[in-house]
N, C-alpha and C positions, 0 to 999 in steps of 0.2 A: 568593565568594572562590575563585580558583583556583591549583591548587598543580599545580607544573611537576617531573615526576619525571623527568628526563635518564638519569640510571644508576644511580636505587636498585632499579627492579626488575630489570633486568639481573642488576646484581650479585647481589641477593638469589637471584635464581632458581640464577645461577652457580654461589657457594657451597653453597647446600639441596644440590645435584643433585652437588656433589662430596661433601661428606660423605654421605648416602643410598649415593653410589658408596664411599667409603670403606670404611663399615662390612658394605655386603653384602658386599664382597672379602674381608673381613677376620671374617667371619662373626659379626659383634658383635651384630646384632640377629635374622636368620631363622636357622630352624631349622636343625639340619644336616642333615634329612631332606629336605632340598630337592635336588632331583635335579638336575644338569647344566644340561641345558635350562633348568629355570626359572630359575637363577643368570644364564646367561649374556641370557638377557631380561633378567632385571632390571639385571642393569649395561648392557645394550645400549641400553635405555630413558634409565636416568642419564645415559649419556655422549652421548648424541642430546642432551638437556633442557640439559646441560652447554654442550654446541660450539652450541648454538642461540641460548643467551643470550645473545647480543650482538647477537643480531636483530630482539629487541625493543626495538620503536622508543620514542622518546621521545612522550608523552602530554599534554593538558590535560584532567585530572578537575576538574568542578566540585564544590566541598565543599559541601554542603547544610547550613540553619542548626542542624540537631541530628544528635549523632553515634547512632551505630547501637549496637547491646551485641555485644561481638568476644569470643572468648576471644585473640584475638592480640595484644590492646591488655593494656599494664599495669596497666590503669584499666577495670575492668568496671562496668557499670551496674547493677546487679541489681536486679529486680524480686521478688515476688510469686512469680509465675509463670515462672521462669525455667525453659527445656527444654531437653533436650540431645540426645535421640534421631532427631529429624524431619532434622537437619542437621549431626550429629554436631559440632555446635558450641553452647554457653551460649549461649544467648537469648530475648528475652523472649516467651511464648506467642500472645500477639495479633498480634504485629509479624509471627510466621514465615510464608512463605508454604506450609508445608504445615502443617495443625492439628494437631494433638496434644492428647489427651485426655487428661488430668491428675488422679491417682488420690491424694491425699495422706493422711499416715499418720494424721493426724485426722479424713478422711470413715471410713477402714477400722476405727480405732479404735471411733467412733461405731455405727460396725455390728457390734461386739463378732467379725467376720471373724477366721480363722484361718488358713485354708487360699487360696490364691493362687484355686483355682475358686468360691471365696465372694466374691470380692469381685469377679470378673469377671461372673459370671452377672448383676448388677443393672447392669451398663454398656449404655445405649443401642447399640445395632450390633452389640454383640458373644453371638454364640449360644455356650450349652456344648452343646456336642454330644456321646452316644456312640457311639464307635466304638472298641471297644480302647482303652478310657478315655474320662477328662474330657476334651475339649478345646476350642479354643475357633475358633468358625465368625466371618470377619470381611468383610463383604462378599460375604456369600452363599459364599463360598472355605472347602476343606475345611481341617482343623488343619492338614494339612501345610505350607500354604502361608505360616503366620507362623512365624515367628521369632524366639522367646524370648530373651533375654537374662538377664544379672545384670551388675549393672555395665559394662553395655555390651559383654558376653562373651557368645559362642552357648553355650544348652546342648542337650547329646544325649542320648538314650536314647528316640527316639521307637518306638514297637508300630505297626504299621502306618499311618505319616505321624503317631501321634495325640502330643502330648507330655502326660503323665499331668499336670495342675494342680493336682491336690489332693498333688503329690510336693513343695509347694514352701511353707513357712510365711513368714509375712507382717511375724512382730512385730519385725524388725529394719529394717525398709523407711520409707523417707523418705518416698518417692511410687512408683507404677507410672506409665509413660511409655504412650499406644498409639498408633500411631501407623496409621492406615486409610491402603489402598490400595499400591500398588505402592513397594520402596522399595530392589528392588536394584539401583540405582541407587550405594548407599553400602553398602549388607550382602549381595550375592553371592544365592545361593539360598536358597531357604525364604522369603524376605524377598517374594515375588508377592503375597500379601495383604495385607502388613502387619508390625508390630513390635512385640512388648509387650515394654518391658527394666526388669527389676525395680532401681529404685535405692538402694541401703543409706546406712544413715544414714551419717554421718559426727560424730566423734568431737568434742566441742565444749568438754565442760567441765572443769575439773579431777578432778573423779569423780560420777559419776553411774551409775544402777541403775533399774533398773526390772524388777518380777516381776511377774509374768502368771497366772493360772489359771479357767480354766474345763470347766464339769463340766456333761452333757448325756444326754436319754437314751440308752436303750445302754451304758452304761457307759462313754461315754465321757469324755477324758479328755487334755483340750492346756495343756502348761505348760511357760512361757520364761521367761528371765532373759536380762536386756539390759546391759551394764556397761558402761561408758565412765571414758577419763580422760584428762586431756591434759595434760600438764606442759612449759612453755615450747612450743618450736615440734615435739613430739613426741607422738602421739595414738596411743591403745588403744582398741577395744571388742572382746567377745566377747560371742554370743551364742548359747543354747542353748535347744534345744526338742524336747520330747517329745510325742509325739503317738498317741495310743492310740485303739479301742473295741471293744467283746466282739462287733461285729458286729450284722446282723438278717437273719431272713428275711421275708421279705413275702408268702411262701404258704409257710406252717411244714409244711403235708401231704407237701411235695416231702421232706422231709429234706435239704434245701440248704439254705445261707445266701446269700441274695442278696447281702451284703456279707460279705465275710467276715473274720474277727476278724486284727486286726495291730498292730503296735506300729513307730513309728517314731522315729527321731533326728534333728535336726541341730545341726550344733555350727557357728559361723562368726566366725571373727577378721576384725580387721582391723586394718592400723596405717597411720598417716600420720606423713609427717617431711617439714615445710618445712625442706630442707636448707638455703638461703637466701631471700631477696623473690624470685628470679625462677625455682626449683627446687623442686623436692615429687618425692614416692618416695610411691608408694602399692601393701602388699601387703596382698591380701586371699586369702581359702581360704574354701572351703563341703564341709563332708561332713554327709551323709542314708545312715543306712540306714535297711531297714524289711524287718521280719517276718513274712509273712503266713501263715494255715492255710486254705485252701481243701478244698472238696470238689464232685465231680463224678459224672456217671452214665455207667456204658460198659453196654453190651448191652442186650437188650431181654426182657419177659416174664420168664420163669424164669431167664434168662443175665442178667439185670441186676443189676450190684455196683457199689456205692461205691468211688471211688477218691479217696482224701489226699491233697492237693496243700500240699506245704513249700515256700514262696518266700523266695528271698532276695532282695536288692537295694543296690549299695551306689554310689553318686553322688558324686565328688568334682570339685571341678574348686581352682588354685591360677593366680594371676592376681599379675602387677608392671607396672606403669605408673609411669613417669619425664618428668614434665614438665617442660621448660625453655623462659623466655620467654627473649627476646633483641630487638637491634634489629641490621637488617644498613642500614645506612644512614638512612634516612629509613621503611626498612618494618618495624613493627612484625610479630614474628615467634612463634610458640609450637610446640614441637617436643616430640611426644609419644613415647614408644617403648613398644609394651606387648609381653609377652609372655604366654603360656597355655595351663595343658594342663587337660586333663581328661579320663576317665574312667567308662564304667558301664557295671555287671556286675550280671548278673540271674542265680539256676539255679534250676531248680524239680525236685524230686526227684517222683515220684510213687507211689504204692505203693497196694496192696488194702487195703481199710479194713478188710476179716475178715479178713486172716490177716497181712497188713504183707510181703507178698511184690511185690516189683518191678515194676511197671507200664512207666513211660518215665521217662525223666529230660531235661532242655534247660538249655541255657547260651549267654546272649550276652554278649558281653565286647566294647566298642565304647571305643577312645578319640581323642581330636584334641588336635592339638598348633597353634599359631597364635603368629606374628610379627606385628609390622606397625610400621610407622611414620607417625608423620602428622602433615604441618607445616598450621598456619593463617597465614595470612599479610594485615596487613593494608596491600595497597597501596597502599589511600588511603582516608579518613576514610568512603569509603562504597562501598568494594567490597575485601572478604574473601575470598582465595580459597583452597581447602582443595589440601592435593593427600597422596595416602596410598597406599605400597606396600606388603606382607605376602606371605603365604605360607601356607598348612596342609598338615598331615598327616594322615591319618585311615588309623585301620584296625577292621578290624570280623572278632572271630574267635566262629562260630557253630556250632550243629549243623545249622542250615538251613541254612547259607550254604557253598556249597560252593569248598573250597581247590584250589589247584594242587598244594601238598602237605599230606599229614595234620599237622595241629596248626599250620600256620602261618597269619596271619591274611592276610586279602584288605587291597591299601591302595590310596589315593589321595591323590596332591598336587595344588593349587588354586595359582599362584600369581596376582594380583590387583593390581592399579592402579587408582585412582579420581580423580578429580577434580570440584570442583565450586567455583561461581565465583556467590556471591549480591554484586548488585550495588542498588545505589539511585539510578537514573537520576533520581528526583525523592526527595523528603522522605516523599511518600505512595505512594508504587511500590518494594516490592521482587520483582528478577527473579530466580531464583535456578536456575541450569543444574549440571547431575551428568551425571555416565558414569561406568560402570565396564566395566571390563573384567576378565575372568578364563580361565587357559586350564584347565584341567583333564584330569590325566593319564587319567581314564577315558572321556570321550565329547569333547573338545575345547575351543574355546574360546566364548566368549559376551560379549555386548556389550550395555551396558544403560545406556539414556540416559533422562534425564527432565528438563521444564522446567516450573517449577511458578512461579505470581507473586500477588503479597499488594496489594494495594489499598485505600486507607483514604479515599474522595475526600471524607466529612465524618468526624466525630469520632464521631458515633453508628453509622457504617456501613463493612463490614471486608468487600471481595468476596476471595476465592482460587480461583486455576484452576492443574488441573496436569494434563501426560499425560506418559506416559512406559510404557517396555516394560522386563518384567520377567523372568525365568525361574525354575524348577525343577530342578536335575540329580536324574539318573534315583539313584533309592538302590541300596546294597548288595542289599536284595534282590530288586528290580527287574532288578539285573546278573545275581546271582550264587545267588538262590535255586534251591535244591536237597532239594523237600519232598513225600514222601507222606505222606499223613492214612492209622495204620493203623488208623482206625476204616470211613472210610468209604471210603477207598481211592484217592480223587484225587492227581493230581500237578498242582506247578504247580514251572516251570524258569523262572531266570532266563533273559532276551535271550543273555547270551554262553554261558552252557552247556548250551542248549535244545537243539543236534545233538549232543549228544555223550550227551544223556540219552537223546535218542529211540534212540538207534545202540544203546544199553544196553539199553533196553525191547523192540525189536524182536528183537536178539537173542536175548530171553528169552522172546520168542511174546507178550508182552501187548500190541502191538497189534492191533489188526482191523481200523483202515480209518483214515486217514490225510486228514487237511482240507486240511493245506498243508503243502508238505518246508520243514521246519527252514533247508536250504539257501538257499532265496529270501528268508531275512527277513534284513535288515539291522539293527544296532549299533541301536537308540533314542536317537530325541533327546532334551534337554530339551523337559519342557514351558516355552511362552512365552505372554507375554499382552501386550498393552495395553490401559493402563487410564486413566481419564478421568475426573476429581473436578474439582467446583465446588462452593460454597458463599459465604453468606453469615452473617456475626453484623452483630443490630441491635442497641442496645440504645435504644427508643423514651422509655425512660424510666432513672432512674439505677438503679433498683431491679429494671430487667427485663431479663433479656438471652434474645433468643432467636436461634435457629443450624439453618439449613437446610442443609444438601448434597445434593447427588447426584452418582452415581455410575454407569459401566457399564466391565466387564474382559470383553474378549476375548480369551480360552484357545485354544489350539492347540496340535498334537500331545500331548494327555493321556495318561497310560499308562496303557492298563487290559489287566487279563488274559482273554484271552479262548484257549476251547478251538483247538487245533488238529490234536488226536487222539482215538478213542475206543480203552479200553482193555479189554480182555478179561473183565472184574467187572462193566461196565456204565459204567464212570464215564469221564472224560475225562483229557488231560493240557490244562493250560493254558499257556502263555505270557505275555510283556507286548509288548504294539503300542503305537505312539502311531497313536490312533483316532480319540479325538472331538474334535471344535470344540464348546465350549459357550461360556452368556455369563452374566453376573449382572451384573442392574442395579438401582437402586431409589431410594431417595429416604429420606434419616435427619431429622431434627429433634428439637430440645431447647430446652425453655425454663426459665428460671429466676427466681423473683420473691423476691424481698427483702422480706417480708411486711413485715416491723423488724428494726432490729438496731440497738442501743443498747448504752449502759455494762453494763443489767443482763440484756437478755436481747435473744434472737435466736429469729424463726420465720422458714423458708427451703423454701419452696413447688418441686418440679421434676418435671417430664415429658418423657419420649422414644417417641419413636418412629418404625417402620425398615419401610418398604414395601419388599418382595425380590422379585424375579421371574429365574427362571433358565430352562436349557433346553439341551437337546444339537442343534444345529445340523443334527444328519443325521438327529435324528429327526422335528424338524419338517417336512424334507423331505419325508420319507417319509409323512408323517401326511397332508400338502398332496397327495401323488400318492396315496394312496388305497391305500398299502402296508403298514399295520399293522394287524392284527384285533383285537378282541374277540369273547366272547361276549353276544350281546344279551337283553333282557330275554323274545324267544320261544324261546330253545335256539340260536336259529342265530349265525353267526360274522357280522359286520360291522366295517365299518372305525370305527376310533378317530379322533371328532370332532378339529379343533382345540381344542374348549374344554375340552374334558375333560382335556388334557395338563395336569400340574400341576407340570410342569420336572422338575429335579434331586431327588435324595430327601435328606431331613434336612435342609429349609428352608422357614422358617414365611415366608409371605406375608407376615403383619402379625405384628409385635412392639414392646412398648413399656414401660414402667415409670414408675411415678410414687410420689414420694415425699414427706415432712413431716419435715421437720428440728428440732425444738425445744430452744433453750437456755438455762435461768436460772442466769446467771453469778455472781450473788449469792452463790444456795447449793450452786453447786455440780451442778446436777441436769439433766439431758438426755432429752429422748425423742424417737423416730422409727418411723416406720410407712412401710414399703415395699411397694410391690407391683411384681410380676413378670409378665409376659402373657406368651403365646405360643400363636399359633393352630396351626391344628392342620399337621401336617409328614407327609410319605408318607415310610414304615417299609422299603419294599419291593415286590416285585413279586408279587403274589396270581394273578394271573389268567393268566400264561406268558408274556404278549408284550414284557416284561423295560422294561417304562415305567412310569410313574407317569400312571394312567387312572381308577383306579376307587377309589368312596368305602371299599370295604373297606381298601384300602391307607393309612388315614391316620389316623397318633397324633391322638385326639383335642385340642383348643384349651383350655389349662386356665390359671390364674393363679395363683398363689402368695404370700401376706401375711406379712412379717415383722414381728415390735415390737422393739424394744431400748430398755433406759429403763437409764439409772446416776445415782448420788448419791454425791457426793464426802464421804467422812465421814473428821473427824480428818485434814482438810490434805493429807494423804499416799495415803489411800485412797479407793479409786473399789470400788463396792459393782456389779455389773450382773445383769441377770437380761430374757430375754426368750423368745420361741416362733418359732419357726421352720416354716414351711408350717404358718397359724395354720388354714386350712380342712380342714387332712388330707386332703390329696389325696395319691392313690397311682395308681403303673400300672405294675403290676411285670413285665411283660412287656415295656416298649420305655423305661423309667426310671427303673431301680430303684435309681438315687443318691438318689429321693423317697420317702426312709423314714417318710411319715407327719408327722403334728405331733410336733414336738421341743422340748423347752423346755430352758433352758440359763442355769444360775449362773455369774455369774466373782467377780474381784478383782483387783484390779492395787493395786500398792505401788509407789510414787515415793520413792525417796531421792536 
């Protein structure tokens, strides 16, 4: 069948691009912190899009015998599996051509999970890595390169790129979305590796409840309450959660606690209001704090004291999204508006543990502000195309980060355009093309295209390819750090205030010899990549499903700090350059067997695993010319083989996990047994020649077993109890979140 569109896309386009102009004139939807410049973009864009639409020519799309799943259309198909992140549009997860890993709040339940870094650490591909926190490694790429969400909202408060996971509770969550490989394409920076967006439930029945509690060693101690309610076409839930433990140490001699004792909150509403069939209003809010007591060691020998460390922490962020469907002719249309701000403030006071006299104190205080708007549009029964303009604001006020004036915060505006156009040339073909574009008020502008396509040529067999390039902007304190360690005495200066600190230093005689003048280095770019993902899902049998990919991302201009002074104590000052070209590539697979599953019970058999190989592109050069030493096994210095190079540090070659899911439906009763792998990953550099060469350098390869078993008693109650690292494995020097074997009671109450 073919359907002939003479002047609905036109006009559709016409109208969108006049209202979009409308309301930015009239400051109905971006922020008002949008500076000059970005406004008269954005309406200069509109009104281009506007005087252009009559130039769109008349078409013949062939309608394919089955229609697609749109969020544009008034008639959604929904499946099972329905994802939102990969394409920032409802649709169903087999059909999209970029995959998405699907976390639902019944696998997490199952694994009696608490904490957002429990439930990720057993995901195929995805590493916890630390670094100044939990975070999470995706495609060999460090924490900073994903980009967390909550209902489809960034959140901030990362400690050097890392975003803390164990800051985020889990029991009000529908499913986690993740979405591998390059994807700012649709989500701007951070988004170079990937997307994990946490999605909360949504409010369903006229009242509903659910409590939580679970109790572990250490004292510890996580307990929620879930409420829902929805009356005609108006819906409530709130959710809260406490989260506690007395801490551990793992080598008690030091008088440290490896973890150390805290107490945390969070409270999270939300409301829904189908204003009418083709409107909805959706406000949500999230606030966390958390209390921590830490301690440290300053001096050495006889000058060594304990120092008190009081952290605070407090994370809000508050979120409104207004949908409206509509038809502008013949083209089925859905028009979103969201807005969003949020918030987070750390301080840590520190004081002498003998006498409570003042040591240092720190404060970061970071918030953003975010518009946007975003039409789906479906111009014919098999081609949907998105199109989305916004805006942020950001500001970040620090002790390290140095101001133009005392007390005011450093900021930046993003403003942003995207498009993307998934199309179905056949029934078993879809193509789906994105860009985005973004300028940004501190280093400029960035352009990020990607084509990604889904193939289905038999019923058992699903191919996907996509490439596409992605970027990094340089952070706050990449720009604007402004930091001596008065311990050991290092400085490290942001790129823009790097001469103005050295002019300060030299002044004061602590220089003595100079690498490179401040004046020769140039503004840093974003780091940028392209990335490259295939894959295949079979399913040879109805009960089997298994799913290969692979993957390789090429990185450039990476910022790293490197010396370019020494200073009169012996130490250096540093700076950030974009230096290296690295890459990571590998190969993931997962399979899954359907052992049974009937009326009264269910067993569900699963395996992954993630072959990684990384590398810094100019070290391998050099290793090839014969320009990097060790010391060898007679005293003497030799050059470092090829094979000895073990890439990037903090990435396991091999990683995988397998699991036993069991379920008697009857009575009520469930058990599962997980295991965790991870070979061994290089810590650092041992031996001077600042690579990863030698076996001293690497965390040993260990595994980790969990059990979880629950029994439904009395209808309403679910009874659970299991162990955690069931082999007691510990290694408190490079992984000290591995507090030994843990066992752990819950409960949950359903009303």
């Amino acid at each position: 069948m073919n359907v002939f569109l003479p002047k609905s896309v036109s006009s559709f386009v016409s109208q969108l691009s006049a209202t979009i102009f409308r309301n930015v004139y009239e400051h109905n939807f971006l922020i008002s912190n949008f500076t000059p410049n970005m406004k008269t973009l954005c309406l200069f864009l509109c009104a281009a899009l506007h005087l252009n639409a009559n130039s769109i020519t008349a078409q013949t799309i062939t309608q394919p015998t089955t229609q697609t799943t749109t969020t544009a259309s008034t008639k959604i198909t929904r499946t099972k599996n329905v994802v939102i992140t990969a394409t920032r549009t409802e649709r169903d997860a087999e059909s999209s051509p970029i995959p998405t890993m699907l976390i639902s709040a019944e696998q997490m339940r199952a694994q009696a999970s608490v904490r957002l870094s429990d439930v990720l650490a057993e995901q195929t591909g995805l590493g916890i890595v630390l670094d100044h926190g939990q975070g999470i490694q995706v495609q060999g790429l460090d924490p900073a390169y994903t980009l967390i969400l909550v209902d489809g909202e960034p959140l901030i408060g990362r400690v050097a790129g890392t975003m803390e996971l164990s800051r985020f509770a889990i029991g009000n969550l529908a499913r986690v979305e993740v979405v591998k490989g390059q994807a700012s394409s649709l989500y701007g920076s951070e988004a170079l590796g990937g997307v994990v967006n946490l999605i909360s439930k949504t409010p369903q029945r006229p009242f509903g409840a659910t409590f939580r509690a679970r109790y572990s060693r250490f004292n510890a101690l996580d307990v929620n309450a879930d409420v829902e309610g929805k009356i005609g076409n108006v819906g409530l839930s709130l959710f809260a959660n406490r989260n506690s433990t007395d801490g551990y140490a793992l080598n008690p001699a030091s008088g440290l606690p490896t973890i150390p004792p805290y107490v945390d909150y969070t409270l999270a509403p939300k409301l829904f209001w189908d204003i009418s069939e083709t409107s909805s209003l959706r406000l949500t809010g999230r606030i966390n704090t958390q209390t921590q007591d830490g301690k440290f060691i300053v001096g050495t020998g006889t000058n060594k004291r304990f120092v008190n460390d009081r952290s605070t922490l407090t994370d809000w962020n508050v979120a409104a999204q207004y949908d409206n469907r509509l038809t502008i002719g013949t083209v089925q249309t859905k028009i979103t508006a969201r807005l969003y701000t949020t918030r987070y403030r750390t301080t840590s006071d520190f004081t002498y543990a003998d006498n409570g006299a003042p040591y240092d104190k720190s404060s970061f205080d970071q918030s953003l502000s975010k518009a946007e708007i975003q039409a789906d549009a479906t111009l014919a029964p098999n081609n949907l195309l998105t199109l989305g303009v916004g805006g942020m604001y950001e500001t970040v006020l620090a002790d390290r980060i140095a101001s133009e004036q005392a007390g005011v915060a450093r900021s930046q505006n993003v403003f942003y355009a995207f498009v993307q156009d998934e199309w179905l040339p056949l029934e078993n073909l879809t193509v789906n093309a994105s860009a985005r574009y973004d300028a940004n008020s501190a280093f400029g502008s960035q352009l990020s295209p990607k084509l990604a396509v889904n193939f289905r040529p038999f019923d058992f067999l699903t191919l996907r390819a996509s490439v596409g390039s992605g970027f990094k902007a340089p952070t706050f304190q990449q720009l604007y750090l402004d930091f001596t360690n008065p311990v050991a005495g290092y400085s490290v200066f942001g790129a823009v205030g790097v001469k103005q600190a050295m002019e300060r230093l030299q002044a004061r005689g602590e220089i003595v010899r100079v690498f490179q003048e401040p004046s020769s280095l140039g503004l840093i770019k974003p780091e940028s990549s392209w990335a490259f993902n295939f894959g295949a899902t079979v399913r040879p049998l109805e009960q089997v499903t298994v799913s290969l990919s692979a993957f390789r991302n090429n990185l450039t201009n990476l910022i790293e700090a490197s010396p370019i002074a020494a200073k009169s104590n012996g130490q250096n000052v540093f700076t950030y350059f974009n230096l290296a070209s690295v890459f990571t590539q590998g190969l993931e697979s997962d399979i899954t067997v359907q052992i049974f599953d009937d009326a009264a019970q269910r067993l569900t058999f699963s395996a992954g695993y993630q072959y990684l190989e990384s590398g810094d592109n100019d070290v391998i050069a050099n290793i090839n010319a014969n320009k990097i030493f060790k010391r060898g096994a007679s005293g003497f210095d030799r050059a470092v083989q090829t094979v000895e190079y073990g890439g990037l540090f903090n990435r396991s070659r091999h990683s995988g996990n397998v699991k036993l899911f069991y379920e008697q439906r009857e009575i009520g009763f469930s058990a599962n047994v997980r295991g965790i792998w991870r070979d061994r990953y290089g810590w650092g550099d041992a031996n001077g020649n600042r690579i990863l060469d030698d076996d001293s350098e690497y965390v040993p390869a260990y595994m980790v077993w969990n059990i979880t078993a629950s029994q439904r008693v009395f209808e309403r109650i679910t009874l659970t109890a299991g162990v955690e690292n069931l082999g007691d494995f510990t290694q408190p020097q490079f992984i000290p979140v591995l507090a030994g074997r843990v066992w752990f009671v819950g409960v949950m109450l359903e009303l």
